[in-house]
Backbone as numpy.savetxt, mean C-alpha at the origin, in Angstrom:
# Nx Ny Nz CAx CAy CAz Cx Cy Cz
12.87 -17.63 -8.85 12.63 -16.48 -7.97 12.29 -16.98 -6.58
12.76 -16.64 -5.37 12.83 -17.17 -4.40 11.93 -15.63 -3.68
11.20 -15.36 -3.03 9.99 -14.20 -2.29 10.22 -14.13 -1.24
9.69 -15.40 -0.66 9.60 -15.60 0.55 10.52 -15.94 1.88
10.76 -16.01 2.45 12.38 -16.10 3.34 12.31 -17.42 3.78
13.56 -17.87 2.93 14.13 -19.26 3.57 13.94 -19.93 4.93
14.20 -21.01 5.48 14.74 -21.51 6.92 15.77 -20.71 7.67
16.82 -20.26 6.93 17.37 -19.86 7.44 17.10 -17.82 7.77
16.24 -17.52 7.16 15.83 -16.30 7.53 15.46 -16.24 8.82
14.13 -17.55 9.09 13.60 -17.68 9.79 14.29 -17.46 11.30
15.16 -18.74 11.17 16.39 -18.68 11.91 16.84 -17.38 12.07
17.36 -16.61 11.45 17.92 -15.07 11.72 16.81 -14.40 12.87
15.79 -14.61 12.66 14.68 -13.68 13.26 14.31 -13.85 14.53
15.02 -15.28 14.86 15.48 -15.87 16.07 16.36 -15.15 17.28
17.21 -14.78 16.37 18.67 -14.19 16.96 17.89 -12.93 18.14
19.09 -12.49 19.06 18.41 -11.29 19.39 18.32 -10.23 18.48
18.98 -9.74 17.59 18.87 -8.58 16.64 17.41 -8.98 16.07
17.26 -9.93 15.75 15.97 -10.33 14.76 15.11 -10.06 15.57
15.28 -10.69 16.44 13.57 -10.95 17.48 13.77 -9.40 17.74
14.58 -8.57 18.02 14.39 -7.04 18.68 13.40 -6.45 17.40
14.14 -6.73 16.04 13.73 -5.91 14.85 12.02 -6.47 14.64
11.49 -7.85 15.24 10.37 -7.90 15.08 9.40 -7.26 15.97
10.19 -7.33 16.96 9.05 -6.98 18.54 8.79 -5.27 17.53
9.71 -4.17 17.31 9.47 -2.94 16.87 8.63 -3.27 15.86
8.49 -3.91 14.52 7.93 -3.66 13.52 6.37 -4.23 14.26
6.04 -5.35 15.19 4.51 -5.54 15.64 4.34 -4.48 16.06
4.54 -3.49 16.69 4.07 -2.37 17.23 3.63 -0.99 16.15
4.57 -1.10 15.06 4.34 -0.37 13.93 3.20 -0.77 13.31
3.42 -2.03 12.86 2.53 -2.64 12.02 1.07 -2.27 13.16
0.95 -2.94 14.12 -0.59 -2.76 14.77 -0.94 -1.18 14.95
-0.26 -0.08 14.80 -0.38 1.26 14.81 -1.20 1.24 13.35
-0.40 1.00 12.59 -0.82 0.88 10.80 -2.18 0.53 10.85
-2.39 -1.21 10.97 -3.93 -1.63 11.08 -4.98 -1.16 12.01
-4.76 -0.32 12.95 -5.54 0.17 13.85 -6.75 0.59 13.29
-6.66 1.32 12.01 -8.21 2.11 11.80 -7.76 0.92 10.20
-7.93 0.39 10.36 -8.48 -0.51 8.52 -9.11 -1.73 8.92
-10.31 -1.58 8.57 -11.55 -2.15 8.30 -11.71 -3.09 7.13
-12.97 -3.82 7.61 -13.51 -4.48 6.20 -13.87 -5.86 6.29
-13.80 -6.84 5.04 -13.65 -8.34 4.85 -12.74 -8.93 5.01
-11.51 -8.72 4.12 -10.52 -9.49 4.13 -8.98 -8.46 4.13
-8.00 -8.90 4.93 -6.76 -8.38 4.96 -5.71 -10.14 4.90
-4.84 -9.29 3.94 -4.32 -10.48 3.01 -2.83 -10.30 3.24
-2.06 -10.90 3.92 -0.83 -10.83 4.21 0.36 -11.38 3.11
1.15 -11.09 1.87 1.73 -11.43 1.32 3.05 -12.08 1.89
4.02 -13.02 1.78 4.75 -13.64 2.37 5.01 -13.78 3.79
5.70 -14.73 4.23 5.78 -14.92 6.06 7.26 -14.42 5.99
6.90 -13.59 7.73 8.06 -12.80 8.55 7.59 -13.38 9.91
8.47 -14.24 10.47 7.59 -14.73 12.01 6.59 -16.46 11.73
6.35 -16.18 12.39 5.13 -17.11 12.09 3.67 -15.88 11.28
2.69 -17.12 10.80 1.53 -16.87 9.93 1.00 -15.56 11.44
0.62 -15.87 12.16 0.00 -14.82 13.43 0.85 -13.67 13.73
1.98 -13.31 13.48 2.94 -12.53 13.88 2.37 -10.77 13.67
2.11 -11.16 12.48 1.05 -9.26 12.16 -0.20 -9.50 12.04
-0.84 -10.92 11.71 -2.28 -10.66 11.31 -3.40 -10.33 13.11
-2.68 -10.98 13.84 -3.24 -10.91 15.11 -3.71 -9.07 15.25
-3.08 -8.98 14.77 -3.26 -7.07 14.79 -4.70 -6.40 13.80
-5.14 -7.26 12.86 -6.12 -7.50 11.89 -7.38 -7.06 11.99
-7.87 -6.10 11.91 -9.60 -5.20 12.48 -10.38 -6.05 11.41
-10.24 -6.88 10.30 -11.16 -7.45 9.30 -12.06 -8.95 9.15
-12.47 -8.83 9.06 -13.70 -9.84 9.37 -12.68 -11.03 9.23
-11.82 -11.58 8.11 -11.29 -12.57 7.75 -9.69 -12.18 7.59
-8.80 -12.87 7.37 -7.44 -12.55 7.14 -6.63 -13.46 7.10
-5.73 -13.59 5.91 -5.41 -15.00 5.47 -3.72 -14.30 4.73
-2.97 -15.29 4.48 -1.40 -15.23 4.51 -0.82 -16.39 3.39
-0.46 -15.53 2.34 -0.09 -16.51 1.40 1.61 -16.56 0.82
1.95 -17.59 1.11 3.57 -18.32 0.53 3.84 -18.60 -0.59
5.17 -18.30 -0.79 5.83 -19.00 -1.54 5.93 -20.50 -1.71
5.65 -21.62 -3.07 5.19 -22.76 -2.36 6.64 -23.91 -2.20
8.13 -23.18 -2.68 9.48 -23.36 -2.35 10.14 -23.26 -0.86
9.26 -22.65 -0.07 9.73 -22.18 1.09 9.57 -23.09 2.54
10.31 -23.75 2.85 9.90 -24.59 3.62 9.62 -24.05 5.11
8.47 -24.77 5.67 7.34 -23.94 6.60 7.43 -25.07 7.93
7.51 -24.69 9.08 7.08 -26.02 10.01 5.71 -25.47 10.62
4.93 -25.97 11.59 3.70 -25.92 11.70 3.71 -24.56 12.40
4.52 -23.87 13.05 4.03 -22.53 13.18 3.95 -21.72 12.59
4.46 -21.67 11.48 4.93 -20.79 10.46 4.12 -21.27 8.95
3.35 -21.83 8.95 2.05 -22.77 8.23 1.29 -21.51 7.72
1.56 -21.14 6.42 0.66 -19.78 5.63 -0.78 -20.68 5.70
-2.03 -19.66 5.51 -3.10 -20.57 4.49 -2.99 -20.59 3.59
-2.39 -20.27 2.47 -3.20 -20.38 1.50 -0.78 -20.74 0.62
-1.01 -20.93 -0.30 0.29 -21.38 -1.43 0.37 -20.43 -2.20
1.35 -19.81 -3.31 1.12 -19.48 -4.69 1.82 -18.43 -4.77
2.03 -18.32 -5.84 3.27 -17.10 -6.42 2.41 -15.88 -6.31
3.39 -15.14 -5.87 3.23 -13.75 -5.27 2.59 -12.93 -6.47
3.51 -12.91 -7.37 3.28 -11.95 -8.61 2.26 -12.88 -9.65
1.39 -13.77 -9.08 0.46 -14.19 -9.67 -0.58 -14.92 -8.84
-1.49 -13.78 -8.16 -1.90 -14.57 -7.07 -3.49 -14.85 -7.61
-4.02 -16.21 -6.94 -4.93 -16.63 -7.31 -6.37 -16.51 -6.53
-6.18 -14.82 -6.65 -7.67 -14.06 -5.84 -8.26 -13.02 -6.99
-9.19 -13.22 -6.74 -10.31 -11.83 -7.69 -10.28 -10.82 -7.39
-10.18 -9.82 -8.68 -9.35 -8.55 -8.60 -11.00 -8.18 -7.54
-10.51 -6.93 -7.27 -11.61 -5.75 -6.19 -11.89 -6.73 -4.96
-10.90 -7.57 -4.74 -11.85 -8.32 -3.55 -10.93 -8.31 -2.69
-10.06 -7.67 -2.19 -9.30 -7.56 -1.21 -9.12 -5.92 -0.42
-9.23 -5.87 1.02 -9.58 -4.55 1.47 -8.19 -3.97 1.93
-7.37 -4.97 2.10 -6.07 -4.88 2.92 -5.29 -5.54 3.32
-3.81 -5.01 2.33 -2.74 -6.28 1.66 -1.56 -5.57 2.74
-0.86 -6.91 3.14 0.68 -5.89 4.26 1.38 -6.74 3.06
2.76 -6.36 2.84 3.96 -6.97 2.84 4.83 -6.82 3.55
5.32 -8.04 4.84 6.17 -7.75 5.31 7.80 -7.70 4.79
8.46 -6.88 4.19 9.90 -7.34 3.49 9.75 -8.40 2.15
8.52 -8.57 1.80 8.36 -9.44 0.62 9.22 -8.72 -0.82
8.86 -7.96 -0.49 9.82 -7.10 -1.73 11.21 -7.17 -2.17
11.61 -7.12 -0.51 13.32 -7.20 -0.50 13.82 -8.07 -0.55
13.03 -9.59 -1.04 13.42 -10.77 -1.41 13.31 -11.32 -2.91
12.46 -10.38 -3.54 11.86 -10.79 -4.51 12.64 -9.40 -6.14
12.81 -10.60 -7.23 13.27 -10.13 -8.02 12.48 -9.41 -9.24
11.41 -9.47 -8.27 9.75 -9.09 -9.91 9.00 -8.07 -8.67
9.59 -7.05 -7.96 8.67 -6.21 -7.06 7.70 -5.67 -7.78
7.78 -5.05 -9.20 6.76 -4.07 -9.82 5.77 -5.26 -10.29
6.04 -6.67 -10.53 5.02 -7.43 -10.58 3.59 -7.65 -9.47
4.53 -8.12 -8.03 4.34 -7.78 -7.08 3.21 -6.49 -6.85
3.37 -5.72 -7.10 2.93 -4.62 -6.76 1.67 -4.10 -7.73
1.90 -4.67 -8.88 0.68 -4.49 -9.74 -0.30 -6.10 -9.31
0.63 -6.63 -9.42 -0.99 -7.90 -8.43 -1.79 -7.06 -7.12
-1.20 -6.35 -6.15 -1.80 -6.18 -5.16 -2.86 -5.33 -6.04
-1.98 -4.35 -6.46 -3.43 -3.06 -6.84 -4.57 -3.58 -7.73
-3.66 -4.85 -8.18 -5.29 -5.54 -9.06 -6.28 -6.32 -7.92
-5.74 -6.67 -6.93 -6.67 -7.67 -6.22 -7.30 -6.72 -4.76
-7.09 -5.09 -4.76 -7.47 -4.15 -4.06 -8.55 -3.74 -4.50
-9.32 -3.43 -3.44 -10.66 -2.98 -3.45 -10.83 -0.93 -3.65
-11.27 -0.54 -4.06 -11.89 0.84 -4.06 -11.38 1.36 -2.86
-10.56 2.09 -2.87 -9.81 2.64 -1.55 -9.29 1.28 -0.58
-8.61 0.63 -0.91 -7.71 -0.32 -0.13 -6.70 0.28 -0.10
-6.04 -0.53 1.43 -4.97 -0.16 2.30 -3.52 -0.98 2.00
-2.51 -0.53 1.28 -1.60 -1.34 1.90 0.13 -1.15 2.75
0.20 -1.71 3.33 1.23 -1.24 4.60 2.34 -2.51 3.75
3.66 -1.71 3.66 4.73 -2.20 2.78 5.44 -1.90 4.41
6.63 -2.68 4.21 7.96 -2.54 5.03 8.71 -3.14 4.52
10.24 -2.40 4.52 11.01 -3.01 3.81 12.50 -2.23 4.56
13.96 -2.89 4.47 14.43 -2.33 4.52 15.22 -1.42 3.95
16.03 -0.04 4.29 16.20 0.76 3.31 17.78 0.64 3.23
18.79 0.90 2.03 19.49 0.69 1.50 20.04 1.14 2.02
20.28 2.51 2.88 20.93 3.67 3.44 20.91 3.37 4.96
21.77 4.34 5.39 21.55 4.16 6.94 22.49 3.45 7.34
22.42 2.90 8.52 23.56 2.22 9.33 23.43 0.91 8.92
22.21 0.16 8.73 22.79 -1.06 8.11 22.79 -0.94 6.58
23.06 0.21 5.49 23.95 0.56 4.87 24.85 0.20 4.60
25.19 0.34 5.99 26.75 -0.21 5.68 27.67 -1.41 6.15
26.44 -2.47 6.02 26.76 -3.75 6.40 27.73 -4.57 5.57
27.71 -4.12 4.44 29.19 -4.73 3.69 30.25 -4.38 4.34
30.82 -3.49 4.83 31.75 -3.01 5.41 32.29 -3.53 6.54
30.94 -4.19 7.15 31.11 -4.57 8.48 31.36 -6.13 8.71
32.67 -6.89 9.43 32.48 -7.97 9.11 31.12 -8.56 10.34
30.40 -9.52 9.79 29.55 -9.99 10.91 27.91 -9.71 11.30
28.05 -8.88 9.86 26.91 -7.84 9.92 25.93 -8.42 9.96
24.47 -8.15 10.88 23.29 -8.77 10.81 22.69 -8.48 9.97
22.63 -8.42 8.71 21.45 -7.71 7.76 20.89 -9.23 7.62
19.82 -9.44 7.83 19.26 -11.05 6.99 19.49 -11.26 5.71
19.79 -12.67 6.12 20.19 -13.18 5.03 19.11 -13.71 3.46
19.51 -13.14 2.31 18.91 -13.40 1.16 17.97 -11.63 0.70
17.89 -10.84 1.16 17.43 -9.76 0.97 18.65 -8.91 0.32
18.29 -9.42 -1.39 19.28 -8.84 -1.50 18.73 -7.92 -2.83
17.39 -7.45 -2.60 16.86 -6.60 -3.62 16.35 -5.07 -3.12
17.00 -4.73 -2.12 16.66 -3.56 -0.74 15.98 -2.45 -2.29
15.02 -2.22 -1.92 14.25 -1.09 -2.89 14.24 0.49 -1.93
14.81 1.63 -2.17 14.83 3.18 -1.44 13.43 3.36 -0.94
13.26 4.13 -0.14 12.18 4.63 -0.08 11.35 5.24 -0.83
12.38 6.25 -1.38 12.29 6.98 -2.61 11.67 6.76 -3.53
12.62 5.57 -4.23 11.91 5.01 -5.53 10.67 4.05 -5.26
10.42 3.57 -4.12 8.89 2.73 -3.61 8.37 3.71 -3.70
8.03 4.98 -2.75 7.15 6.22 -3.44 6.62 6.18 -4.76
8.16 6.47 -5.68 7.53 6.41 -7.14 6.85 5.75 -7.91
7.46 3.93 -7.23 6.35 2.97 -7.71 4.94 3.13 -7.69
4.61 3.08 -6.53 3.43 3.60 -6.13 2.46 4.59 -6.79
3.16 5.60 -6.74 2.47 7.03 -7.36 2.36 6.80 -9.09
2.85 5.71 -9.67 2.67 5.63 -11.17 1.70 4.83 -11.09
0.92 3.68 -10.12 0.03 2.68 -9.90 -1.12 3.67 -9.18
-0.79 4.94 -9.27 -2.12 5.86 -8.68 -2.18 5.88 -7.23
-1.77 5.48 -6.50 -1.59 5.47 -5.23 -1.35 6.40 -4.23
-2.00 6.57 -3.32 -1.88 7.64 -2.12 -1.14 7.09 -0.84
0.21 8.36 -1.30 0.93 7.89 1.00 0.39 8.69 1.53
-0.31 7.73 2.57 -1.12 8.11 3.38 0.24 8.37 4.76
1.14 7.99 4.83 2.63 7.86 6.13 3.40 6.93 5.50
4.67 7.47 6.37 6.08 7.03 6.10 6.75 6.98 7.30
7.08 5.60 8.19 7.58 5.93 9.19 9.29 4.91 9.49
9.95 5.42 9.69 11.49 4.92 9.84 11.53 4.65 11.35
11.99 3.48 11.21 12.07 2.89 12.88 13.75 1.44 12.83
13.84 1.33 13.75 14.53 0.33 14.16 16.13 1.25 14.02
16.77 1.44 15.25 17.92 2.37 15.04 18.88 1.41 16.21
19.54 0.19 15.10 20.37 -0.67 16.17 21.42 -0.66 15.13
22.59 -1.37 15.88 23.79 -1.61 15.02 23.52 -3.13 14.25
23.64 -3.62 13.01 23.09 -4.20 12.43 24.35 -6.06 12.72
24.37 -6.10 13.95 25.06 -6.95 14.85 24.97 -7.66 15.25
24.59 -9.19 15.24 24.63 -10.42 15.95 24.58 -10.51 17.41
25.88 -9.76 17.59 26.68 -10.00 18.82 26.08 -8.73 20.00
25.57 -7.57 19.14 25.07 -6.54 19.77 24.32 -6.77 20.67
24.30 -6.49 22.40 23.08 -6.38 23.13 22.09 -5.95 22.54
21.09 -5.96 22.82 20.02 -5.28 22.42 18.88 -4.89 23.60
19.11 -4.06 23.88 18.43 -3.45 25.15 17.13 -3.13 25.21
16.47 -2.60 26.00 14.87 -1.63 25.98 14.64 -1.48 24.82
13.30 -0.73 24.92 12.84 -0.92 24.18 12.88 0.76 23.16
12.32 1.45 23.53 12.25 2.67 22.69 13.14 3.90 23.13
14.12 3.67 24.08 15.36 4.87 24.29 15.25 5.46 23.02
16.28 4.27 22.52 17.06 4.52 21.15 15.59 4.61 19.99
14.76 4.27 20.16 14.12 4.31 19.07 13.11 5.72 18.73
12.86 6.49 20.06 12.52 7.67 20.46 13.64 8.61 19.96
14.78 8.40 20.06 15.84 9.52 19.66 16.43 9.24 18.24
16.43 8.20 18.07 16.51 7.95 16.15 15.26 8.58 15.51
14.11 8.58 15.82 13.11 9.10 15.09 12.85 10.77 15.01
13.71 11.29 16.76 13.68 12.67 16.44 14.95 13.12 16.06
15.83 12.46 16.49 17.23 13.51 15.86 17.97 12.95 14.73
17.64 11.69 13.94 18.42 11.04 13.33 17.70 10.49 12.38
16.56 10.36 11.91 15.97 9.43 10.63 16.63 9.02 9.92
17.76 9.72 9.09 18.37 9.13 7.82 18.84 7.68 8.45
19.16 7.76 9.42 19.91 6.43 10.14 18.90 4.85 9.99
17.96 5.03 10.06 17.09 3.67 10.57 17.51 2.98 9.38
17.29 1.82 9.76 17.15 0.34 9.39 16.42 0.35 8.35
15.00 0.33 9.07 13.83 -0.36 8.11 12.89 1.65 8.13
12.14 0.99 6.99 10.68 1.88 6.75 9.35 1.41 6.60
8.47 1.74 6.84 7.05 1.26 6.78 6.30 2.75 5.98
5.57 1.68 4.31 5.04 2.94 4.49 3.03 2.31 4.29
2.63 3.90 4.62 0.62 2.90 4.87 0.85 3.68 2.93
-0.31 3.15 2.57 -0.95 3.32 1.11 -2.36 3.06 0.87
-2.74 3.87 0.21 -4.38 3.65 -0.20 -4.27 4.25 -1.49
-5.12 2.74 -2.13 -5.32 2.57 -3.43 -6.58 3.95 -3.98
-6.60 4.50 -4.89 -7.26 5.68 -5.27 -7.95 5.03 -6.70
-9.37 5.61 -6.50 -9.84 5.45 -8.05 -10.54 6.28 -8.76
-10.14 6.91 -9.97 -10.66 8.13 -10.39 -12.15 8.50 -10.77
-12.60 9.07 -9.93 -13.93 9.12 -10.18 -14.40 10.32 -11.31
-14.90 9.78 -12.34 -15.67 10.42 -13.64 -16.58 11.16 -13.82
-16.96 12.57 -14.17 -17.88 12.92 -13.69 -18.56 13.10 -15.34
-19.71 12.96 -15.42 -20.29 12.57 -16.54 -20.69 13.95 -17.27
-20.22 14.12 -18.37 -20.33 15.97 -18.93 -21.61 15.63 -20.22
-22.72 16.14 -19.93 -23.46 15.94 -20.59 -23.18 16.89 -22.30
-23.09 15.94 -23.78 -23.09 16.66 -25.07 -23.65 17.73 -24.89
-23.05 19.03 -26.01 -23.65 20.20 -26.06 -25.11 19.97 -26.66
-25.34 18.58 -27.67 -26.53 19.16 -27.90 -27.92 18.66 -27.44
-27.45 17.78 -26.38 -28.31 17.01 -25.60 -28.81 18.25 -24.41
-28.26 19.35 -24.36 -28.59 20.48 -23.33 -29.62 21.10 -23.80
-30.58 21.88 -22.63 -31.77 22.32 -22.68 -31.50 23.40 -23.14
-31.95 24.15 -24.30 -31.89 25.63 -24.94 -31.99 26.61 -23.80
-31.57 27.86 -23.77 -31.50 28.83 -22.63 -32.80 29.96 -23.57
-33.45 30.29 -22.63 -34.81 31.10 -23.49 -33.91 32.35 -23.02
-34.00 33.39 -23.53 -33.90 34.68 -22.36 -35.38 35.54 -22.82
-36.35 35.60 -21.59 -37.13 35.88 -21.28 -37.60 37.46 -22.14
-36.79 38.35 -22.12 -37.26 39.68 -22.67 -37.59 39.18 -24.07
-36.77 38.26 -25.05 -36.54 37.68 -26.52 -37.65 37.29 -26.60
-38.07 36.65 -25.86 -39.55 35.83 -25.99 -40.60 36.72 -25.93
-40.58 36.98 -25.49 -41.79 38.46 -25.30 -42.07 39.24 -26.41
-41.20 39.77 -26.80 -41.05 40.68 -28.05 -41.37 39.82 -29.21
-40.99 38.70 -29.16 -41.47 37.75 -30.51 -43.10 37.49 -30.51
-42.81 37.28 -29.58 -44.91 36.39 -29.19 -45.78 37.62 -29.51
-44.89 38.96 -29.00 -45.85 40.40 -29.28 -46.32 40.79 -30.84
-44.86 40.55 -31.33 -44.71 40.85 -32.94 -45.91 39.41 -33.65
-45.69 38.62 -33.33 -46.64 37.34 -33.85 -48.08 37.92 -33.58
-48.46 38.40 -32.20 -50.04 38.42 -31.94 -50.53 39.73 -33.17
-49.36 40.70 -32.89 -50.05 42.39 -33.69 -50.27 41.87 -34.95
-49.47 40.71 -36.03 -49.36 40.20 -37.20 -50.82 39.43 -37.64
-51.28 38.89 -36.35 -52.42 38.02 -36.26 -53.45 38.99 -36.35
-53.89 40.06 -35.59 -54.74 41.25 -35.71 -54.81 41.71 -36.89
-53.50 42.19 -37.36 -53.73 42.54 -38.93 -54.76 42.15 -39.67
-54.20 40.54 -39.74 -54.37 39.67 -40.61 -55.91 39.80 -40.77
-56.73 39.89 -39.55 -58.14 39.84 -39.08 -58.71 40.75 -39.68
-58.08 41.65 -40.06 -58.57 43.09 -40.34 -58.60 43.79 -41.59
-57.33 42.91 -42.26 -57.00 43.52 -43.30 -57.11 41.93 -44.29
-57.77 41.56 -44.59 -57.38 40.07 -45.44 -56.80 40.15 -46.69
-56.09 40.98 -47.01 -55.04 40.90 -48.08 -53.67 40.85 -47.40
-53.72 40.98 -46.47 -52.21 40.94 -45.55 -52.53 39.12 -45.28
């Protein structure tokens, strides 16, 4: 199983199409982390170099772990090694996991995805991006020359990531579709948000990529006390009438000693 993106991904991300598709997703991504807090935010595979999204990071600590097949030169230097779908952190101790495109490389996503929610904390955050199957680079088979990066060849819908999610208990918190270029090598690649302002209002189905935020949910129990552990209900008139009938019985008794 190969996760993490080759040398030559790297290389792709180089290109102008690449470097355009990253400059948009830092801006997404730091929108995403803006309000998430905490200890630790835990970056699953490298897109860029190790700093590329964590620089964006509101959490005390924040650390980035590889594939240990993937060859790295010193900018691109994760901390930490180890298989994705078996990562070697303690469950509840993580506040906030990104994957950048880790998914769309990887042939065990629902593995993937049940490690994060095990190593998520009580309402943890996590921000997925990936690209989507549909759309204009869709239809990159078609096209000779096509920039789709190379080795992503497990593109998961939006759709069905939703569903993943929502069976692991999970709350979308947003869903946002961005990057609206021709999926082209050779393509200029111009300014910055023309096109990306008018793909988002007149055109969504079209984009590239999706980002979606997530927060982990945990069902809180509310404790129903046994029926017979409950305090008896008196009703007040009942009582009265008994205690009355008891005292007149007691008088009798005083009065009459054969009763």
């Amino acid at each position: 199983m190969q996760v993490d993106r080759s040398q030559i991904t790297q290389d792709w991300l180089k290109t102008p199409l690449g470097a355009a598709l990253l400059q948009q997703e830092r801006r997404v991504v730091e929108e995403a982390l803006d309000g998430v807090f905490g200890e630790q935010c835990l970056q699953l595979g490298l897109w860029g170099d190790s700093r590329t999204f964590m620089r964006f990071t509101r959490t005390q600590r924040c650390s980035v772990i590889s594939e240990p097949r993937v060859i790295q030169d010193h900018a691109s230097k994760p901390c930490a090694i180890g298989h994705l779908h078996q990562l070697p952190i303690d469950s509840d101790s993580i506040d906030a996991v990104l994957l950048p495109h880790s998914l769309d490389y990887s042939d065990r996503p629902h593995a993937i995805l049940r490690e994060v929610n095990r190593v998520l904390r009580r309402d943890g955050r996590v921000i997925i991006l990936g690209f989507r199957p549909g759309g204009l680079w869709g239809l990159r088979r078609l096209i000779p020359g096509a920039g789709i990066p190379p080795g992503a060849d497990h593109l998961i819908s939006e759709r069905r990531m939703k569903d993943w999610l929502q069976l692991l208990d999970m709350r979308i918190e947003g869903a946002t579709r961005y990057f609206f270029r021709w999926p082209l090598l050779g393509n200029k690649v111009r300014g910055k948000s023309e096109w990306e302002l008018r793909g988002q209002a007149w055109w969504p189905e079209l984009a590239a990529c999706y980002m979606l935020s997530v927060q982990k949910r945990v069902s809180t129990l509310t404790r129903v006390r046994p029926l017979w552990h409950r305090q008896p209900q008196v009703i007040a008139g009942l009582a009265e009438s008994q205690t009355r009938v008891s005292r007149i019985r007691f008088e009798r008794s005083k009065i009459d000693p054969s009763n």
